[in-house]
C-alpha positions in Angstrom: -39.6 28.7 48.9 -36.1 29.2 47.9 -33.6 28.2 50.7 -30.6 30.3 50.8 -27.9 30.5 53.1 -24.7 32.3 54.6 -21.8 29.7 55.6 -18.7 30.3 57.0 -16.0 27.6 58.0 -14.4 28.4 61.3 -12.3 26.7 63.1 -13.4 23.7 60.9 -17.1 23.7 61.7 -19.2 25.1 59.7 -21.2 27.9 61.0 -24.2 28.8 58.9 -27.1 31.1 58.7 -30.4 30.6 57.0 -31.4 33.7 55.0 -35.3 33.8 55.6 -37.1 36.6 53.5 -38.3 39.1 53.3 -36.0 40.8 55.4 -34.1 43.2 56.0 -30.9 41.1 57.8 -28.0 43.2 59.4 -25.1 42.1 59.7 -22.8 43.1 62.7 -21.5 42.5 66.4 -24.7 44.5 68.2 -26.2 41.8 70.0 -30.0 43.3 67.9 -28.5 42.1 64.4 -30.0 39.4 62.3 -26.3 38.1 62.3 -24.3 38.6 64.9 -20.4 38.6 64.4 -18.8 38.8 67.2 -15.4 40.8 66.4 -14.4 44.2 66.8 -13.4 44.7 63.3 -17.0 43.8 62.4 -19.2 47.3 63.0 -21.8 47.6 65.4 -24.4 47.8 61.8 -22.0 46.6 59.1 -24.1 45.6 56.7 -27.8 44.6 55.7 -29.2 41.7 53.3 -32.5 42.6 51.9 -34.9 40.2 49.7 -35.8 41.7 46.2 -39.2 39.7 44.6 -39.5 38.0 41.5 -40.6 40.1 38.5 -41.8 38.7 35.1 -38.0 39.3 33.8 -35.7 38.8 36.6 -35.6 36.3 39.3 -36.0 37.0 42.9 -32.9 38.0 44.5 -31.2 38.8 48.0 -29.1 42.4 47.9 -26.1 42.8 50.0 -25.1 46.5 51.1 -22.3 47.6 53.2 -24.1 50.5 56.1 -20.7 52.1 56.1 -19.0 49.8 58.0 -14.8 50.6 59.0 -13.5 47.6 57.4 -15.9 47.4 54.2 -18.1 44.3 52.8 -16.1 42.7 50.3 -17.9 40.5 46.9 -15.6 37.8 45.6 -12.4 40.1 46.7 -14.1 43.2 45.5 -15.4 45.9 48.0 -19.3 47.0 47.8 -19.4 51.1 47.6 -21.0 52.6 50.6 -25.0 53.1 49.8 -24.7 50.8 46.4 -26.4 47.3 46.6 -25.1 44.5 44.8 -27.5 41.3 44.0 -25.9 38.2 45.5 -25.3 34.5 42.8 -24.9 31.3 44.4 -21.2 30.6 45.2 -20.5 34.5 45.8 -18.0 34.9 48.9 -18.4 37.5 51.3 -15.6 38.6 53.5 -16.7 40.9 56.2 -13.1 40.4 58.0 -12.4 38.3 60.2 -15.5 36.3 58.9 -15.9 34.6 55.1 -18.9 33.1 54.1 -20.1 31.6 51.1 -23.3 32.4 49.7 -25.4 29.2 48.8 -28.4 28.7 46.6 -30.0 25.4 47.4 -32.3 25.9 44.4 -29.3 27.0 42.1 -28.8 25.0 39.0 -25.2 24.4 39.6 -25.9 23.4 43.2 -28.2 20.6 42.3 -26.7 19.6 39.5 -23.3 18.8 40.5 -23.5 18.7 44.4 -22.2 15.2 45.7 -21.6 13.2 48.7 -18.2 12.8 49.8 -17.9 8.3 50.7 -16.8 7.1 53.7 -18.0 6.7 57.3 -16.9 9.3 60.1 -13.2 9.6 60.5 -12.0 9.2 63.6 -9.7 11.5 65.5 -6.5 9.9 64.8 -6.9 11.0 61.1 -5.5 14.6 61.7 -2.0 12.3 62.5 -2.2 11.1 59.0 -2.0 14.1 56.9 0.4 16.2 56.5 1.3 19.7 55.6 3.5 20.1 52.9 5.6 23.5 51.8 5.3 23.7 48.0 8.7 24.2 46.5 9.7 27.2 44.3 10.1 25.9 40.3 13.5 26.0 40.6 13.8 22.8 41.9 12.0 20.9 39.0 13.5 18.9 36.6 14.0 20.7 33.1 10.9 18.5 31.4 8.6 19.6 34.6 9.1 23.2 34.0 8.1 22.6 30.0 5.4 20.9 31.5 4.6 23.9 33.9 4.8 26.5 31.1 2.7 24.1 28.4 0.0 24.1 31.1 0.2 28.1 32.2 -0.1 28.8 28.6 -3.3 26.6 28.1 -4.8 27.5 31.6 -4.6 31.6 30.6 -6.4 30.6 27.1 -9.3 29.5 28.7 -11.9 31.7 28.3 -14.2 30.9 31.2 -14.0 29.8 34.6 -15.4 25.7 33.6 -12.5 25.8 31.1 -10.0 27.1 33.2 -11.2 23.8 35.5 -10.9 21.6 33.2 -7.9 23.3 32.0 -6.1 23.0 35.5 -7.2 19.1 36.4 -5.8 18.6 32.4 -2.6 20.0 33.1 -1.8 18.3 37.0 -2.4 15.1 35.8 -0.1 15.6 32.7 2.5 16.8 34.6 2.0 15.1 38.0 1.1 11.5 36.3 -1.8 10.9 38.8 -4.1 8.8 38.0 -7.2 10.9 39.5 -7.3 15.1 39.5 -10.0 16.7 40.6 -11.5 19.9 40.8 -13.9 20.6 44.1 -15.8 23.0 46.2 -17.0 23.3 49.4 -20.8 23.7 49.5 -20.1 24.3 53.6 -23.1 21.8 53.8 -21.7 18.9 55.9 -19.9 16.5 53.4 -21.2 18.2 50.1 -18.7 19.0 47.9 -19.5 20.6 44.2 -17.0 18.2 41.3 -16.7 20.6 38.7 -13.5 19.2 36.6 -11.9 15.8 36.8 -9.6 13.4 34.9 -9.7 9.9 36.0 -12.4 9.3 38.1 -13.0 10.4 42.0 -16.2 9.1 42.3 -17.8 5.9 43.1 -20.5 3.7 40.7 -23.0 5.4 43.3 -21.9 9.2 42.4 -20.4 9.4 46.1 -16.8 11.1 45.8 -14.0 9.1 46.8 -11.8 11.9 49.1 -11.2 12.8 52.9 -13.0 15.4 53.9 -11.2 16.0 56.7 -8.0 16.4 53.7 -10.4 18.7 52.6 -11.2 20.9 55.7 -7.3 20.8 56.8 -6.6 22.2 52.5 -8.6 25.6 54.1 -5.0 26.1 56.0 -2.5 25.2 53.5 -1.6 22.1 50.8 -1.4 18.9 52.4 -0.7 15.5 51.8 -1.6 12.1 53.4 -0.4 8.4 52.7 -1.6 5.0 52.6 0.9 3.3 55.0 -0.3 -0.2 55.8 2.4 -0.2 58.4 1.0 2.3 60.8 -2.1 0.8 62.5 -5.4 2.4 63.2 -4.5 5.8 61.0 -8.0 7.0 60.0 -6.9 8.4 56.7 -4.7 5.5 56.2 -7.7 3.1 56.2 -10.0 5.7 54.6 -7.2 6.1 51.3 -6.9 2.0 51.6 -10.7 1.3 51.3 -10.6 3.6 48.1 -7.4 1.7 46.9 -5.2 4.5 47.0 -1.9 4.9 47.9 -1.0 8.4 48.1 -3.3 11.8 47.9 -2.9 15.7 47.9 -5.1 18.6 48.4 -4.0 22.1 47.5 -6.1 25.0 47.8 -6.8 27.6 44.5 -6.6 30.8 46.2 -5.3 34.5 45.3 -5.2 37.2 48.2 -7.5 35.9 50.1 -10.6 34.4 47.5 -10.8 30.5 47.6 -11.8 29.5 44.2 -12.0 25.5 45.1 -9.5 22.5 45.5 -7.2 21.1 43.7 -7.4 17.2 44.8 -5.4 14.1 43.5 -4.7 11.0 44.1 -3.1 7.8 42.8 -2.8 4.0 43.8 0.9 3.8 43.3 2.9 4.4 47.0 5.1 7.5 46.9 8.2 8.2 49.3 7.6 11.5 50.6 10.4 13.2 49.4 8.4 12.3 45.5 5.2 13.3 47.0 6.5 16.5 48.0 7.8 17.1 44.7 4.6 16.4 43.1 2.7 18.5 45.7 5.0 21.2 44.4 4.5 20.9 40.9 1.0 20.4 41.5 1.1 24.1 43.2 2.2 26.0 41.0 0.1 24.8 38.2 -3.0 25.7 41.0 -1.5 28.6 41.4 -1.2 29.6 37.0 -5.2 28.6 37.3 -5.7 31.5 40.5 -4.5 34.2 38.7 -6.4 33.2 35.7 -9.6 33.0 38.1 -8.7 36.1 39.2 -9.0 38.3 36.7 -11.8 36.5 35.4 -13.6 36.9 39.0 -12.2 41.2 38.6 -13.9 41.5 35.2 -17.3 39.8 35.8 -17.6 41.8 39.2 -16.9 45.0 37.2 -19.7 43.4 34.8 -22.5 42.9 37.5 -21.9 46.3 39.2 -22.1 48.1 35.7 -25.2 46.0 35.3 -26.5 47.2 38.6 -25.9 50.6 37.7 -27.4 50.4 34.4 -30.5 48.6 36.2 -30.4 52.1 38.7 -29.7 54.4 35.9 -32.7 52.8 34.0 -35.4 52.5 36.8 -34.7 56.2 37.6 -35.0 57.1 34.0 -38.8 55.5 33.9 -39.5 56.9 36.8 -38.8 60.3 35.4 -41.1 59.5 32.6 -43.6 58.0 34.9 -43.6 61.0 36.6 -44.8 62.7 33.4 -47.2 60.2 32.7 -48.8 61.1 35.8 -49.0 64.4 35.0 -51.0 63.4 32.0 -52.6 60.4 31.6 -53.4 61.0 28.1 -49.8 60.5 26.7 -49.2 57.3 28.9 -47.1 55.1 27.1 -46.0 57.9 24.3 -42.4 57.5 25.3 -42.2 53.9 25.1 -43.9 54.2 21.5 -41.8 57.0 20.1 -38.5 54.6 21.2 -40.0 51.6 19.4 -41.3 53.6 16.3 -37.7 55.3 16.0 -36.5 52.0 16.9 -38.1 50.5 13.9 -36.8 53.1 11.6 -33.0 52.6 12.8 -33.3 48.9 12.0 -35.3 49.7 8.4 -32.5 52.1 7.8 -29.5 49.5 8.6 -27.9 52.0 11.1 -26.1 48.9 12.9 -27.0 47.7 16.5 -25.0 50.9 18.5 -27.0 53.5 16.5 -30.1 51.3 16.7 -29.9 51.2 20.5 -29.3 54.6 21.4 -32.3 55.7 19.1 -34.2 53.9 21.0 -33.1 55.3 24.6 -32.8 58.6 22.7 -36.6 58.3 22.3 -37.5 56.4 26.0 -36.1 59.9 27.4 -37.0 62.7 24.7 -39.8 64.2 26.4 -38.4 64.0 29.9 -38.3 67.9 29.7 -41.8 68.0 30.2 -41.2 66.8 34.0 -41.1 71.2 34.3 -44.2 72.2 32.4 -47.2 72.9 34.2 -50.1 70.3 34.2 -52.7 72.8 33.5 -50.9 73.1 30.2 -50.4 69.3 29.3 -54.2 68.4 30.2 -55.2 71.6 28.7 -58.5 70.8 26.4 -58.9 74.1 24.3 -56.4 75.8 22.1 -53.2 77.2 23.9 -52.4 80.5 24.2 -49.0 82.1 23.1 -47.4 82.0 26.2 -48.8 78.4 27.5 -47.6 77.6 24.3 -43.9 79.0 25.1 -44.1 76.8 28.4 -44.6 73.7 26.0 -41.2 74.8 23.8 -38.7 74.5 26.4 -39.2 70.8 27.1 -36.7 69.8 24.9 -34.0 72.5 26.4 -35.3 71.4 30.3 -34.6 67.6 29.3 -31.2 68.8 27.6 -30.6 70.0 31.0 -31.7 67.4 32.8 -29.7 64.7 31.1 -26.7 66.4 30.0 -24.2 66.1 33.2 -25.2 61.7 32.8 -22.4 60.0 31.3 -25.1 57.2 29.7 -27.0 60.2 28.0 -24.0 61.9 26.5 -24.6 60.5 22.7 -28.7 61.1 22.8 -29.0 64.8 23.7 -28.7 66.1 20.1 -31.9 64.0 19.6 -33.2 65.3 22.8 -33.0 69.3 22.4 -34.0 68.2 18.3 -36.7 66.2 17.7 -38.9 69.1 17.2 -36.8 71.3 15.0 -38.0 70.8 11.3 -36.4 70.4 7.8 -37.1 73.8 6.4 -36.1 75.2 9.6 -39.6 76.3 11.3 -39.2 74.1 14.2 -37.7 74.8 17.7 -35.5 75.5 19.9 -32.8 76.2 17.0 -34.4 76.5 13.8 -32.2 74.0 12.5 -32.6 73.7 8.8 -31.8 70.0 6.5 -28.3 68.2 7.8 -28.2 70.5 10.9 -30.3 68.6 12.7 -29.1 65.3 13.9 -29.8 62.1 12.5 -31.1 61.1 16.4 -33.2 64.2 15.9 -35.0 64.1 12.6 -35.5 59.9 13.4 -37.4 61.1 16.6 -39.0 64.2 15.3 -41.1 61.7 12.7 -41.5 58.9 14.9 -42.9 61.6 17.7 -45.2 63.2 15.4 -47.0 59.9 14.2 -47.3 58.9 17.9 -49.2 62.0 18.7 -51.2 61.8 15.5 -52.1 58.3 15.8 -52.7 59.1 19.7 -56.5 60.3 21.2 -55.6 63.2 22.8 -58.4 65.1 25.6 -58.9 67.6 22.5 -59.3 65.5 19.7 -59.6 61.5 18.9 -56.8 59.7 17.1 -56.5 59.7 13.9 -56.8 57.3 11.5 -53.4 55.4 10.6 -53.6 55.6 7.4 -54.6 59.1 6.9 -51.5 59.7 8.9 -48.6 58.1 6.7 -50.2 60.1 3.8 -50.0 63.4 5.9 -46.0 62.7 7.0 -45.9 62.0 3.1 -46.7 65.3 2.1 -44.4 66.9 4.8 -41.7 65.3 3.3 -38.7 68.2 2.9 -40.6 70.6 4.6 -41.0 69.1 8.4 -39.4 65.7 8.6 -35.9 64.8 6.5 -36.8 63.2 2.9 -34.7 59.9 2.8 -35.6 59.1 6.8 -39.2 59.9 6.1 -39.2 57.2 3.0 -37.5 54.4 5.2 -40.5 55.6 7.7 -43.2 54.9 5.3 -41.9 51.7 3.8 -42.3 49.9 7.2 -45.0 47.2 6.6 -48.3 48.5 8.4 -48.5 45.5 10.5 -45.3 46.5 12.5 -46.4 49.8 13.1 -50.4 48.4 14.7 -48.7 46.4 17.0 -46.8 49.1 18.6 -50.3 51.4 18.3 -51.6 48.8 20.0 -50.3 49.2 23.4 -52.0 53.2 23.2 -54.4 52.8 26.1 -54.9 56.4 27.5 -56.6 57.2 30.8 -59.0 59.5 31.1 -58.5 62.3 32.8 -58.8 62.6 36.2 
């Protein structure tokens, strides 16, 4: 089983919470939550993780939604609408204010494959007397070749297309411009000593993959940049000795942070000695290239969080659109599966056609949803076995104005309802609703009208068996310019046969109940 967790550094211990599933979790400061946070800007239910299972496409997953709390439930800076859900990635951080915690995937394959153990035995309490925290300077202060340096490195930090490059891009540009011999870019994992190495110039870890740091450096960096020296005249310092053992002289930690989201440390170090008014320097220059690489984090961390919860709405949008069509499935069981075919039939005759991957996709949502009108026609109708009457037969044309309807206040659905409210109006204009005649129609309209028609041909139906495949292509043939467009029908029928069976062959109708 998967082992995720919930840590948050306080007071420079970590506190942590096991996530076991399935859930639910809440979150707040009532004694009865999962988590308790003891605060009163947390609220009493603030918010609640639930477990979502594996599926054959997606991953399992635990969910995160804020139970309109005051103070909100905020996703790598961003805050989570009231009532939406937002599926949680390893290294998200959740800031439910006062409290931060980082979300950790033990089985994540950035976890275990870069997830190291800081060297060195415990450090005692004397170390905390050995590092020192350091006020980063404003440029202004650097020498004329240090601000070159600084604008070289902001220019190729915000040319970094990704958030490894802008790493690698950062520990690059401190060591150009700070001259140290080992830069680093780290993470907390909040697991003990585990840090993540995700850039580095020089070389920060041991021959036995343990990293060469403090970590108390490292838990003191939470606060603010420090610094710490090697002074072999001050006896007993425990970061003196610990810098010593690694043969350095002189190291500084900085966090990369931008209102209020840590994105990692920036950590250096060198085996030359530095007189703290050079160190300080360096710490500064160090700074502001950390702080070129935040803003760049930051807008990449804004535009992939605007990414996932358009995914996650797309995901909603699309599991409520099958469920519609389940719906009508249900009503009868003898056109299971008809709206999946007509999408890949039209589908197939977008690609044939070379309408280009935009047109090509929404011909295939335009036929997923086409039939969604039906959702308002009777069932009696639908499952009906004899020959419908005049008026059971009116019920059946207003599907395509109900789904029109249905779909036309959904932003997503904007560009398919022509093909919606068309597919059964006809070339020489006997079809309905509109008795559309020729280029009237929509292209979305006369692809869906064919590909509908040979899905209900090819399909057994409670009145009749399905007919034979071929005998159908010859019939669309000889409907040509009268029901279906000419030069759409033609792409239709020089599809190889082969492409069109394998789509028949997921028609597996029910019977009846």
């Amino acid at each position: 089983m998967a082992d995720f967790w919930l840590i948050s550094p306080t007071d420079n211990k970590d506190v942590k919470f096991q996530l076991v599933q399935p859930g639910p979790i809440s979150i707040g400061r009532e004694q009865s939550c999962g988590i308790v946070l003891v605060d009163r800007a947390v609220s009493r239910q603030h918010a609640s993780l639930q477990w979502t299972p594996p599926t054959a496409h997606e991953p399992g997953s635990w969910r995160i939604a804020d139970l309109g709390s005051s103070g909100g439930t905020f996703i790598n800076g961003v805050r989570l609408p009231m009532g939406r859900s937002m599926a949680l990635c390893h290294g998200d951080q959740i800031e439910i204010a006062p409290w931060n915690f980082d979300f950790i995937d033990q089985q994540s394959p950035i976890n275990m494959s870069r997830t190291v153990v800081m060297s060195g035995g415990k450090e005692n309490s004397q170390e905390n007397s050995r590092i020192e925290r350091v006020n980063l300077s404003a440029p202004a202060v650097f020498a004329h070749n240090q601000l070159l340096l600084l604008l070289e490195s902001g220019e190729v930090i915000h040319k970094a297309t990704d958030e490894l490059s802008v790493y690698q891009a950062l520990v690059n540009a401190a060591a150009k411009s700070t001259q140290f011999e080992n830069v680093a870019f780290v993470r907390s994992t909040g697991q003990g000593e585990a840090v993540e190495v995700l850039a580095q110039v020089g070389n920060i870890q041991d021959p036995s993959g343990k990293t060469r740091m403090s970590r108390t450096m490292l838990r003191q960096a939470r606060q603010g940049p420090v610094v710490a020296k090697a002074n072999e005249a001050v006896e007993g310092g425990g970061i003196a000795m610990s810098l010593q053992g690694m043969d350095v002289r002189c190291a500084i930690c900085i966090p990369v942070e931008l209102s209020g989201m840590l994105f990692g440390f920036l950590y250096l170090d060198d085996r030359k000695q530095s007189d703290d008014a050079m160190l300080a320097i360096t710490a500064s220059i160090a700074g502001a290239v950390s702080r070129m690489a935040a803003q760049s984090l930051g807008n990449q961390q804004r535009v992939r969080m605007e990414q996932r919860f358009a995914m996650e709405q797309q995901l909603m949008f699309g599991g409520t659109m099958h469920a519609l069509i389940a719906a009508i499935d249900a009503k009868d069981p003898y056109t299971r599966g008809h709206s999946d075919r007509v999408a890949a039939f039209a589908k197939l005759i977008a690609e044939t056609a070379n309408l280009g991957a935009d047109m090509i996709e929404r011909t295939h949502l335009c036929g997923t949803v086409h039939d969604i009108g039906k959702i308002g026609v009777p069932e009696a109708v639908l499952r009906k076995a004899a020959r419908l009457t005049d008026e059971e037969f009116a019920q059946i044309q207003v599907h395509p104005e109900v789904g029109y309807g249905i779909l036309r206040d959904i932003p997503q659905m904007l560009q398919v309802l022509p093909g919606v409210i068309e597919h059964h109006e006809k070339w020489d204009g006997s079809g309905y609703p509109c008795k559309l005649v020729g280029d009237q129609i929509s292209v979305l309209g006369r692809i869906i009208g064919i590909a509908d028609c040979f899905d209900a041909m090819t399909s057994a139906r409670v009145y009749r068996p399905a007919r034979e495949v071929g005998e159908v292509l010859v019939e669309i043939e000889k409907c040509l310019g009268r029901h279906f467009d000419p030069e759409f029908g033609k792409v239709f029928l020089s599809i190889p046969r082969t492409k069109l069976d394998q789509i028949i062959a997921t028609n597996t109708p029910l019977k009846a109940s």
